[in-house]
N, C-alpha and C positions, 0 to 999 in steps of 0.2 A: 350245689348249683340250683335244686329245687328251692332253697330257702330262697336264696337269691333272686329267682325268678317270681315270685311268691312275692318279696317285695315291691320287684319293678312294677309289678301288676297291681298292687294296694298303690302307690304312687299313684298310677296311672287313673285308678278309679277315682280316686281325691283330688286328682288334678293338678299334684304338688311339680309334676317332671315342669323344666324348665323351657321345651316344649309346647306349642301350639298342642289343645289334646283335640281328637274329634270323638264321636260319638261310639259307641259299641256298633257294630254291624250286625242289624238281625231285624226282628217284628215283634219277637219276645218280650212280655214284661220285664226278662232280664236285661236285655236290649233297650227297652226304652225308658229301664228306672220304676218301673211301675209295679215293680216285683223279684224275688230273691228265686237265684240257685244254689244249687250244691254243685261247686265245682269238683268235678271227677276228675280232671286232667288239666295240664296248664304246661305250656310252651311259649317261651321266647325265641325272634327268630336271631340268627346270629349279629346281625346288623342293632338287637336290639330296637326295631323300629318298630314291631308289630308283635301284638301278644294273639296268644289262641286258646281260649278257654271251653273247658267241654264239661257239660255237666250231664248229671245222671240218666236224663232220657236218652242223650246220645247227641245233642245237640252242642254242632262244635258255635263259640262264637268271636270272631276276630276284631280285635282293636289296632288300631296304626295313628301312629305318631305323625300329627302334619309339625313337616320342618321346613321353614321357610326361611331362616339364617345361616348363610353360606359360612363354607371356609373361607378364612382370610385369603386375600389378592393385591396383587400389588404391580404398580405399572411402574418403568423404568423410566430413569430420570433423563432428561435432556439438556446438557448443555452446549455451548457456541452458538444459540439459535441467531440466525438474523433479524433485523429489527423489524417489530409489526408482523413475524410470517407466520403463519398455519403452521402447527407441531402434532402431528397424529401418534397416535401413544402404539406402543406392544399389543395385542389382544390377550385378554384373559377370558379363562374357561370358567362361566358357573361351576360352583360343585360342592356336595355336600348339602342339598336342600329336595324335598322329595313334594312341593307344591309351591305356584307363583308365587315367587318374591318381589318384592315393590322396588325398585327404580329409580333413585333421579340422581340429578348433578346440578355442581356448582362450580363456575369460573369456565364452561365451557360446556358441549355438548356428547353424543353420546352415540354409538351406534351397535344394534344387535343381530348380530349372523349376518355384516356384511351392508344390513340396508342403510337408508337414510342413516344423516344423522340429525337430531335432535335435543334440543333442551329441555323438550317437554316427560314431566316425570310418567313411568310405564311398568309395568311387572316382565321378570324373567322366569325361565326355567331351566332344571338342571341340564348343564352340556351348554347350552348356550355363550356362543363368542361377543366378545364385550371389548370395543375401543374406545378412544375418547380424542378431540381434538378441541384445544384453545388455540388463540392466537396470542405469541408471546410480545411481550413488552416492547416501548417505542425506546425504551430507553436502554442503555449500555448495560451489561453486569447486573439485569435484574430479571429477578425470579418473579414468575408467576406462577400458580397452581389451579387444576381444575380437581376438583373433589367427587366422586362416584358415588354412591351410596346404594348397597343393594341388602335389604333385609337386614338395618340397623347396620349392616357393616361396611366401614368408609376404605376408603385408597385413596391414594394423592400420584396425581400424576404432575411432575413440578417439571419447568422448561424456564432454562437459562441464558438469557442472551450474550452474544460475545462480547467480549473487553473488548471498549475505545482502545484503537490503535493509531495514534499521530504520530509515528515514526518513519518517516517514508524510507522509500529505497535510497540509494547514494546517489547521486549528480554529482557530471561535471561540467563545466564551460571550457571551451577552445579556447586555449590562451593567443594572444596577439602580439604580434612582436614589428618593429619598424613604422610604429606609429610615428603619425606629425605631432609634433610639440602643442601641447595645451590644446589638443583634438577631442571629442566626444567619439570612443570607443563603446559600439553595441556588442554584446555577446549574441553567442546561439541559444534560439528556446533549449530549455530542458523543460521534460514532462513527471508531473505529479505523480507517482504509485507508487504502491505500498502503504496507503493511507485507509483508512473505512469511517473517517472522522474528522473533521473540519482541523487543520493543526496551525500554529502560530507560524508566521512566516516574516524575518526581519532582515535587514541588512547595514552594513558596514562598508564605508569608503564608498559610495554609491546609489546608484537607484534600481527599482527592481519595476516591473510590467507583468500585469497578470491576463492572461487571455488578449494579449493585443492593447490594454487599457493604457490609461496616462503611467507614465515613470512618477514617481513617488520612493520616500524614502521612511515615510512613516507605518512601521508595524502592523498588520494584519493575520490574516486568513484566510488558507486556500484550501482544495478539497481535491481531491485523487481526482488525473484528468486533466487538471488547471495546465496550461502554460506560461513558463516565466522565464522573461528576459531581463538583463542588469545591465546598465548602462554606467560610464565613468569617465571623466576625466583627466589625459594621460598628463604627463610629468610636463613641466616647462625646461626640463634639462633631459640632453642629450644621452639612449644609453640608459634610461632608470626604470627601472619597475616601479606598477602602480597596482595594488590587488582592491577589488572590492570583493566582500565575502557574502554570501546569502545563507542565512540558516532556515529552514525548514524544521519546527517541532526541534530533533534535536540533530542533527544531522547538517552540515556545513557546506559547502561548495564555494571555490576562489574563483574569479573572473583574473588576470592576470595581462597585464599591458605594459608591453616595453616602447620606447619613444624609438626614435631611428639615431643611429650612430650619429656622432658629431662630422663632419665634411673634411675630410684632407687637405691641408693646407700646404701649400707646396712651398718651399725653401723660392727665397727668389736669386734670379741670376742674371750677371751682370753682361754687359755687352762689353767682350776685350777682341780689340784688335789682334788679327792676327799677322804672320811673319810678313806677307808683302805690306806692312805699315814699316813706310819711312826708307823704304828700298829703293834706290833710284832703277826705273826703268823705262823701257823705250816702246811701250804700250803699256794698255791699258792691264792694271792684275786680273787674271780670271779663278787664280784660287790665292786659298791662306791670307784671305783678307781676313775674317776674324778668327780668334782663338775659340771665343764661347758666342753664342748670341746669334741672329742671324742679319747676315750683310741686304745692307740696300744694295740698289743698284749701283754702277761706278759712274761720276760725273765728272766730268773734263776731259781735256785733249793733251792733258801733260802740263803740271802734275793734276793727278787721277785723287778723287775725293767717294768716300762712302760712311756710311756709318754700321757701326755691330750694334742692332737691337738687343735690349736684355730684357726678360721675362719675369712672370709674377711678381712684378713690381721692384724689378731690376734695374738699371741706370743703361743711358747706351752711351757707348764710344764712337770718338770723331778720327778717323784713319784714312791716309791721303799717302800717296804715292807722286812724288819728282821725276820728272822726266830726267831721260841720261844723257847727256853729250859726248856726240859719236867721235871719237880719234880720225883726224882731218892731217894730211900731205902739206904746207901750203909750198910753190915754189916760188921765188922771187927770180925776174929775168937781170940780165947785168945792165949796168947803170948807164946809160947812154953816154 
């Protein structure tokens, strides 16, 4: 160990350690180069940072290592940043430097034990807390870096903006049903989300409205937020479905319109006399004038006339009733 120390210390005198060196400590020619000792004694301290030499009068004389390049440091990566935001780093601890070390940055600025921050370059010391903040990128999925430098030795603080996401949540439209033939059917707004980036917005069999705007049917882009309504054209046949589709980035939604049923058509029905046709009687008929259909009133004094209405484009009947001739006595007197 003495040899060893013995070396460090010729090092040290020569200047060769890789070390800032400073000067002997003392007043002595041995101290300021102006004259030789006999070293008696020689100590390193366990740090290695400071030597102690004692020579024969009894004078001890102390040498110390200025270190001013730290241990390496390193600050923690960021990503998903939002676009354009302030990104404040981890703090690191100077360490390993026993005199001010020099300071600055690049791609952002810098702050120590807490204060301000700044971009202007500064010196540290050992134990001293060290952050950094940039502002990350405008853009999607990109890195930027603010660079530290403290006594030749760099770090990288990097911050990642999040991935473009154009894929919105799922939509739907309230389908319609019992619409009028060859009608303009509006849907109900749905709302944009799930978006953080302007996404392609198209449609099929239709037209679509965005925030309240004109109906169109030519391709665009909407943005988280937006409102859109589809407008279409239902069937000219009774009874059919009509879908228009809007796609959103990649994500689909049907508008869906049914026309209204066709109209029941009813069977038509004929006007038939019923059983008082053709009956001889001695008033007027008050029932079984018709079989189907329904009876006018009865006309005459004997014979009795009416007709049987028939329906949904049914025929009517002509049914009439004979008076009856009542069974009559007659007597004849004798012949004069």
């Amino acid at each position: 160990m003495t040899t060893l120390r013995f070396l460090t210390l010729s090092l040290l005198l020569f200047g060769t350690s890789a070390h800032a060196v400073d000067s002997w400590e003392g007043s002595t020619p041995f101290a300021t180069g102006l004259g030789n000792r006999v070293i008696g004694a020689l100590a390193v301290s366990p740090d290695s940072m400071t030597a102690y030499a004692g020579t024969g009068s009894g004078t001890v004389f102390r040498y110390v290592y200025s270190d001013a390049v730290p241990d390496a440091f390193t600050f923690t990566a960021q990503t998903g940043a939002a676009l354009n935001s302030v990104a404040t780093s981890n703090a690191i601890t100077v360490a390993g430097i026993n005199s001010a070390a020099n300071i600055g940055i690049a791609g952002g600025t810098y702050s120590v034990n807490g204060g301000a921050y700044t971009a202007v370059a500064g010196t540290v010391n050992n134990g001293d807390t060290v952050t950094l903040k940039q502002t990350s990128s405008g853009s999607f999925s990109t890195l930027t870096t603010a660079t530290l430098t403290i006594g030749g030795v760099a770090g990288a603080f990097d911050v990642t903006t999040l991935a473009a996401d154009t894929t919105p949540d799922p939509f739907s439209f309230t389908a319609q049903t019992g619409a009028a033939l060859n009608s303009v059917a509006t849907s109900n707004a749905i709302t944009v989300a799930g978006i953080n980036s302007a996404a392609n917005i198209s449609i099929a069999g239709g037209t679509y409205s965005v925030n309240g705007g004109g109906y169109t049917a030519v391709a665009g882009t909407v943005n988280n937020g937006d409102a859109v309504a589809v407008q279409q054209t239902s069937s000219a046949s009774h009874s059919t479905l009509t879908t228009a589709t809007l796609t959103i980035g990649s994500v689909a939604g049907a508008f869906n319109v049914t026309t209204v049923a066709a109209p029941v058509v009813a069977s038509p029905v004929h006007g038939v006399c019923g059983a008082a046709n053709g009956v001889a009687a001695s008033s007027a008929p008050s029932a079984n004038r018709c079989a189907t259909g329904s009876s006018s009133a009865v006309v005459g004094s004997g014979p009795w006339t009416w007709s049987c209405y028939g329906s949904d484009g049914g025929s009517n009947a002509s049914c009439s009733t004979p008076l009856a001739l009542l069974n009559q006595t007659v007597s004849f007197g004798a012949a004069p």
